[in-house]
N, C-alpha and C positions, 0 to 999 in steps of 0.2 A: 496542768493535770493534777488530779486530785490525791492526797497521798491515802495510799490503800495500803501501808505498811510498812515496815522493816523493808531496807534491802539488805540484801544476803551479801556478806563478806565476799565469799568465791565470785560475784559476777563483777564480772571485769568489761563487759559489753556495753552496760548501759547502767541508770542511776532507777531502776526501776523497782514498784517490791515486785513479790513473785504474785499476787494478782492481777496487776499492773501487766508484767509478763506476758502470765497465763491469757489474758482477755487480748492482748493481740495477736497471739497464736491463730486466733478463728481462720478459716480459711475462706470467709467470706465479710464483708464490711459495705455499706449504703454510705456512701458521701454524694451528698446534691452541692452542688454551690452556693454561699452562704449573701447576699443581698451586698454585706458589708464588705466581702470579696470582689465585687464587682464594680468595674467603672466604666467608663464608654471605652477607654482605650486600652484597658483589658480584656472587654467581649467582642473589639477587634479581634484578634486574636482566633481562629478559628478549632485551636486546638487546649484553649488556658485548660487548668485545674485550681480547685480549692488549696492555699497555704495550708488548711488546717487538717487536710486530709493527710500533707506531706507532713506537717508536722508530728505526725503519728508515728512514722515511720523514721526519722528522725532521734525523736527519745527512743526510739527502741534498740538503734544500729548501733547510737554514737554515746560519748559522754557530753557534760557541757563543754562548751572553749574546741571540742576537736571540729576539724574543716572536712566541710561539705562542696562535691565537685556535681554542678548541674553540666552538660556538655550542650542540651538541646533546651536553651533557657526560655525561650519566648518572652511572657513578658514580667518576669522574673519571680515566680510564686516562691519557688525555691529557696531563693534568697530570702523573702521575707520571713520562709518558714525558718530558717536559720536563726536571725534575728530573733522572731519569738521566741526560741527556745535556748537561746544564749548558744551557740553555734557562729563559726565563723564560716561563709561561704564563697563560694569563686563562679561563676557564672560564665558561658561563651554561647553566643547569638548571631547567627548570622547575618540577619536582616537590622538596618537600622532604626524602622521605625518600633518595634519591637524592643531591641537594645536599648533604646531611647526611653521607651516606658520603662525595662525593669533598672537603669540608673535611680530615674524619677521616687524609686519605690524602694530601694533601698541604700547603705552607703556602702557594701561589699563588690568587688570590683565584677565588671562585668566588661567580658571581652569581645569586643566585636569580630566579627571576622570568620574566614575559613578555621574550621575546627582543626582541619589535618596540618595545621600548622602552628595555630595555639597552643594545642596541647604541648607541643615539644616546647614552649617557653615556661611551662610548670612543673615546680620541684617534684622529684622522684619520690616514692614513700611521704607522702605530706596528709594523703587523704584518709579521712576512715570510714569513709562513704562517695558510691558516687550515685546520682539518684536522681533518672531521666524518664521523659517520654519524646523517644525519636519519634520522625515521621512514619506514617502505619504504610511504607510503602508511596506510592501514589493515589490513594483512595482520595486525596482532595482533589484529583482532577478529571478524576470519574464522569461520567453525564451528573447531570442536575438532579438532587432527589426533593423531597419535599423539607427535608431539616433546611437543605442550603439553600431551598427558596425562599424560605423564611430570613434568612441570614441576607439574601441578595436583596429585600424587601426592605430591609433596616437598614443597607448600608456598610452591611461587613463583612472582612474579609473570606474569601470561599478557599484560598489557598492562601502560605505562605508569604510567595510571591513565584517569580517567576528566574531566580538565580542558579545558573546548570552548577551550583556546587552545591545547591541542596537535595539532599538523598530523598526528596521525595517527589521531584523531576526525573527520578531511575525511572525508566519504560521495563526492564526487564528484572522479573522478580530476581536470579539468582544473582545479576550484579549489585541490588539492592542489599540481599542478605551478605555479601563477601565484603561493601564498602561498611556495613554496619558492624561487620565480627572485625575488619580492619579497625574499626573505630576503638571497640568495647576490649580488643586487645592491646591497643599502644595506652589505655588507661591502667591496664594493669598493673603498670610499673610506676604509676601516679600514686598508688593505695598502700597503704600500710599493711606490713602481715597480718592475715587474719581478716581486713576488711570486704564491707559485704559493698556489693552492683544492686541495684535495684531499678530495673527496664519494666516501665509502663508501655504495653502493647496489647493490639489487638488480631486476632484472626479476621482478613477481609474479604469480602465477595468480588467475584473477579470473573466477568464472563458466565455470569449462570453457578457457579461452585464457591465454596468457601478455601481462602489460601490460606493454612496452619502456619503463619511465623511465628503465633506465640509458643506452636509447637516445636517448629525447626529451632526456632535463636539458641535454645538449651544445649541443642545436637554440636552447634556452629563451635559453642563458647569453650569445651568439655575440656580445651588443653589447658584452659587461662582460669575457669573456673569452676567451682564445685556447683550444683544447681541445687538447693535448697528445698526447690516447690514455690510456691506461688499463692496468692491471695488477692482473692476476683474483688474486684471493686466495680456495686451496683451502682448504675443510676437508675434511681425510682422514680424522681419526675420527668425521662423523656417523655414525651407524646408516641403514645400506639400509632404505627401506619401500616395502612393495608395492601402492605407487599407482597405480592404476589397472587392477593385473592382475584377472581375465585380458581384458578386454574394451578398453583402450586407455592410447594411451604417456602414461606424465605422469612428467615430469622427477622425480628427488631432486636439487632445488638444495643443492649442497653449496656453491658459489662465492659471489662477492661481486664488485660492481665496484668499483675504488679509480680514479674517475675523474680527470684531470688536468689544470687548468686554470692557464692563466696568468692575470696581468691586463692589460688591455690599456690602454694609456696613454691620458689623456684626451683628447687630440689624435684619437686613434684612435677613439675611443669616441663623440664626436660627428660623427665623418665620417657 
């Protein structure tokens, strides 16, 4: 990042100046995937992100040297983005082949396995970030649309896989959102005072209607965290499809929500 000034004494968050700051405040941001981000067995993957997109968020939350917790790693962007910005990170994946890429891609430890049981082998207050995109639900196992026919065309993944302890195997939405506040609350106590959640998610279509989880997850969180607001991340080069024409509107979700949570101190937290 390029230095745009003084940093300010009082900021204890992050190594940023206050333009640096200010310009990530926006509440909107265009990250496409970057060519050199990509390899065959990272666009596996049917749900990667850009490092570079996280690495934004990253200098903003943390200092350098402090530890970054991904829970839903894939094929380990996270970590890399740690890396790049001198950050140390912890990774947990459920799938192997998966876990197997984000070893390959970086040297910060990456834990295979059920998450509902890893977590409990990680130090209490160690994090000062934790900074995911769970599953949107089961929107990967939806019927067939024209993105994954493309994806089935080349050879790659249309789902995760097929393991009943992945939360995006849930058939029903409210056990979906209770295993994922169960999730987002036993990290609570993984985070340092003060540290910020950051949940990539999306609102998805479900039978004809749009399901608000990136509106519910805020509602779920309220006892473990403060909600911040949120900062929609475009993608500009999907492909337009003509859903629904000509007989009724249905979105082309090109967006994402990068929701924003603090934590909220325990004092607070048992009131």
């Amino acid at each position: 990042m390029k230095d745009s000034g003084s940093i300010d004494p009082r900021n204890k968050l992050n190594a940023l100046s206050g333009k640096e700051w200010i310009r990530f405040t926006k509440s909107w941001f265009i990250a496409d995937g970057k060519s050199s981000d990509i390899s065959r067995e990272i666009d596996l993957h049917p749900a990667s992100f850009p490092p570079s997109m996280i690495e934004d968020f990253i200098n903003f939350f943390t200092k350098p040297g402090e530890k970054v917790l991904d829970p839903f790693l894939g094929t380990g962007s996270t970590l890399v983005a740690c890396e790049n910005t001198g950050r140390k990170g912890v990774g947990i994946e459920l799938y192997p082949k998966y876990a197997k890429t984000a070893k390959s891609r970086t040297n910060f430890p990456v834990l295979e396995g059920d998450l509902r049981k890893l977590l409990c082998t990680l130090d209490i207050n160690s994090f000062s970030l934790c900074i995911t995109s769970p599953p949107y639900w089961r929107i990967l196992k939806k019927k067939k649309d024209y993105n994954q026919q493309e994806r089935l065309e080349k050879g790659l993944d249309l789902q995760y896989g097929q393991n009943p302890l992945d939360l995006g195997m849930i058939e029903d939405k409210e056990e979906f959102l209770k295993e994922l506040t169960d999730t987002f609350s036993k990290i609570h106590a993984l985070l340092t005072e003060g540290a910020h959640l950051i949940v990539f998610i999306q609102n998805v279509r479900d039978k004809g209607e749009m399901i608000p989880l990136a509106f519910e997850l805020p509602l779920r969180l309220k006892k473990w965290y403060s909600f911040l607001g949120e900062r929609v991340w475009l993608q500009n080069q999907k492909t337009l499809r003509p859903y629904g024409y000509p007989y009724s509107f249905v979105s082309n979700v090109h967006h994402h929500f990068a929701l924003i949570f603090k934590k909220r101190s325990q004092d607070l937290k048992q009131k």
